[in-house]
N, C-alpha and C positions, 0 to 999 in steps of 0.2 A: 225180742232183744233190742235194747237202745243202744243204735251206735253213736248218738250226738256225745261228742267228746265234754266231759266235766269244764267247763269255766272257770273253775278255779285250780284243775292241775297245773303239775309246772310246763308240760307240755303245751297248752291253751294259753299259758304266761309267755313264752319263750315265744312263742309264733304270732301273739299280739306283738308283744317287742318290737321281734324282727319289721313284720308288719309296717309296726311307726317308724323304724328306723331306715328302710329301704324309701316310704312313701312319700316321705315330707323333707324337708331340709331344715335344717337345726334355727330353732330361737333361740336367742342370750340375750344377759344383759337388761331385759326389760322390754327384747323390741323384737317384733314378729319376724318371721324369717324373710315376708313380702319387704320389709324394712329391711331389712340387711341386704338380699338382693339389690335393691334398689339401688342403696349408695356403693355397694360393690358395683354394679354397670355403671354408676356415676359416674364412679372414681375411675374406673375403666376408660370411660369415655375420656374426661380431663388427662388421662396420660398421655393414651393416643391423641390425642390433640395437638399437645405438647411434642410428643416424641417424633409420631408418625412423617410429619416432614422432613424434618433435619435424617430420614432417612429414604426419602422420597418411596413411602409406604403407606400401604392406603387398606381401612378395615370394612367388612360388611357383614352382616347379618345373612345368610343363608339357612336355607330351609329343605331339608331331609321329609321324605315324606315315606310314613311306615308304610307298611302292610294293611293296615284297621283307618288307615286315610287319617291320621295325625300328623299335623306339622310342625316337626321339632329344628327350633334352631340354632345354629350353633356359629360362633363367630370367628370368622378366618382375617386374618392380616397379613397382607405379599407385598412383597417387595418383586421389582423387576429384576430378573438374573437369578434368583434363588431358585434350581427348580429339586431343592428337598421340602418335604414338610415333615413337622413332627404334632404330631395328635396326642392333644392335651385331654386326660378323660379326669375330672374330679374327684373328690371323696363326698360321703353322704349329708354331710353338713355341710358344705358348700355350694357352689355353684361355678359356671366356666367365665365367670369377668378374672380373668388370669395376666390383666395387661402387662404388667413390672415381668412375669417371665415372659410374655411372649416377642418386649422389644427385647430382651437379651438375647431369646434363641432368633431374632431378625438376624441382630448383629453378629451370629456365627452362622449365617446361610440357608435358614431355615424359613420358609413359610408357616403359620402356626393358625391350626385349629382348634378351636375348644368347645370342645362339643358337650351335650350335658344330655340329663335323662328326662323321661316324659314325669312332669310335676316339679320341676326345678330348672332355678332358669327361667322362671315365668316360660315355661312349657305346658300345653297341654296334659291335661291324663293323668294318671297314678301310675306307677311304678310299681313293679316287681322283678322278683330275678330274671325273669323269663323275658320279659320284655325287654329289662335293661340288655342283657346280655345280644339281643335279639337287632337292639335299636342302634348301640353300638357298632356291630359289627357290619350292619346297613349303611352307617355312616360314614364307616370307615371306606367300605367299596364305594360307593356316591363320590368320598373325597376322590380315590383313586380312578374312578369312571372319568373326572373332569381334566386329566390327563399327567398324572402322578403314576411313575410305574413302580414296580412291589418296592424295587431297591434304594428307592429314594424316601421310602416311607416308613418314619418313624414313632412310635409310641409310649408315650408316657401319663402314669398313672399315677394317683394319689390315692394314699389310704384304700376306699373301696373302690376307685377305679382301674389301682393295679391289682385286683381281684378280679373287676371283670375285665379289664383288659388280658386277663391270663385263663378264665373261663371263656369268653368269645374264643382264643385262638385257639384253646383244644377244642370248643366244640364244633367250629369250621377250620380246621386241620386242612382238611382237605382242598376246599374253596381255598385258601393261602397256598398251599402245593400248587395250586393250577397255576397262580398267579405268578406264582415264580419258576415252573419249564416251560408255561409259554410266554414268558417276560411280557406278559399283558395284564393292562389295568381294566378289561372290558370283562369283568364277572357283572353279572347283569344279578343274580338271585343268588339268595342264600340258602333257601329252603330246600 
């Protein structure tokens, strides 16, 4: 009996799709997606540059390290006295250079992360649901480890990141419970 699935059913169509759509982050226009990234961190850069003082706020590049020893990064902007953050997770065509909202959530008390998936974001690796959903939810304790408790911590998704912002927290339910009867940000493992 051959179980190698047909190549050209719609099922083998449908899971290549997904496949490209989860893996890569979107081309247009004519220009590779490594181009697009680029001047979106660009641009990113030149706002923060602009903005970040006149709010005496300052951005950095940090680094989440998986399970499988990949270092994914994701870029935080704080200001002194803010002690909320809200966790910015993208959609699949995109990537986390999110400057323009991340000085507006400054200007209403927020610290802001944006964090992105392994293969986007000039990240290591490739992407799938598994990972994503897996790499998130890592990043999100990581943020909370560095002294961020449950109640201050907020989340927002775009397109397929409020998918997996909403698969992460049913599939660590539990690990979020803990975090909020023991009003502690020290969950150490997800698994």
């Amino acid at each position: 009996m051959n179980t190698k699935a047909d190549p050209n059913s719609l099922e083998a169509k449908v899971k290549h799709w997904v496949n490209g759509f989860l893996h890569s982050p979107a081309a247009y226009d004519g220009k590779s997606a490594d181009d697009i990234i680029r001047a979106d961190i660009k641009e990113s850069k030149d706002i923060f540059k602009r903005e970040l003082p006149k709010r005496k706020a300052i951005d950095s590049i940090k680094i989440f390290r998986t399970k499988d020893e990949l270092d994914l990064k994701y870029w935080f902007v704080e200001k002194p006295n803010n002690n909320q953050v809200k966790i910015l997770v993208h959609g699949s065509g995109a990537n986390f250079a999110k400057a323009a909202r991340a000085v507006s959530l400054l200007d209403r008390g927020f610290n802001v992360a944006m964090i992105s998936y392994r293969g986007h974001s000039e990240n290591p690796g490739k992407a799938d649901q598994k990972t994503i959903i897996h790499d998130v939810m890592g990043t999100i304790l990581e943020i909370m480890n560095n002294g961020y408790q449950a109640e201050n911590v907020y989340l927002e998704g775009s397109s397929l990141g409020t998918s997996v912002l909403a698969h992460s927290l049913k599939k660590y339910s539990t690990v979020i419970i803990q975090m909020f009867l023991y009003k502690s940000s020290m969950v150490k493992d997800i698994d």
